[in-house]
N, C-alpha and C positions, 0 to 999 in steps of 0.2 A: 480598588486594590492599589496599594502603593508598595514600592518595593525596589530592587536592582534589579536593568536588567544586564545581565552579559552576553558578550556577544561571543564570547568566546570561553564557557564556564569551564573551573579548573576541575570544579567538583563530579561532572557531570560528560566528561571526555570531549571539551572541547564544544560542544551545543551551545547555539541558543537557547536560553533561558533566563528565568523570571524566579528571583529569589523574593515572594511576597514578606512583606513588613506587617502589612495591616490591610483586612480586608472586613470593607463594610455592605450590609446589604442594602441599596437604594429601593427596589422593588421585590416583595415574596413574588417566584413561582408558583406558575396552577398548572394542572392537567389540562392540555386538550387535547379534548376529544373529537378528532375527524377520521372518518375509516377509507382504509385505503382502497384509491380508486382500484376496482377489478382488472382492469387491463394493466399495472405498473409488475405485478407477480411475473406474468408469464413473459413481458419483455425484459424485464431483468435475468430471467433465466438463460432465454433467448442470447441475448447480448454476452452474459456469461461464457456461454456455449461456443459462439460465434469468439469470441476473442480466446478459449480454449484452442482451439481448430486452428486458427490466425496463428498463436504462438506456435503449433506443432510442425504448421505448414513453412513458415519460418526455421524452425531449426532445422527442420527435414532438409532445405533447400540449402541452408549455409552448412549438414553438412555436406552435399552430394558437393559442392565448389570447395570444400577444403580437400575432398578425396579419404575424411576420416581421419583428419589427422591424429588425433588422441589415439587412434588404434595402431597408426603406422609406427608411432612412439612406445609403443609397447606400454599402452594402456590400459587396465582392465577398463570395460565396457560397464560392468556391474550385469554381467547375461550370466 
């Protein structure tokens, strides 16, 4: 693929990007086919889960140290 790239695109709110010119195929793509190892499902879940929990445990804690600010500001809660 040949093309500009900018590093600063005017079109595209300022992003990096890649305004292709000409794009050529050197090698076709194939399928393959390998099944996914049994154990990758349920630690991805896992992990998922566990960084769920992390962010909550997180917010929870910055907010009991702010004292709730957004609520002392007279903020709806969204309750």
């Amino acid at each position: 693929m040949t093309g500009i790239l900018h590093r600063a695109c005017a079109e595209h709110g300022g992003d990096l990007d890649l305004h292709a010119a000409t794009v050529e195929v050197v090698l076709r793509g194939r399928a393959v086919g390998h099944p996914v190892e049994p154990w990758k499902p349920p630690l991805a879940a896992g992990l998922a889960l566990l960084s769920g929990l992390l962010a909550l445990a997180a917010r929870s804690r910055s907010r009991r140290r702010t004292g709730q600010a957004g609520a002392r500001q007279g903020r709806r809660t969204g309750l």
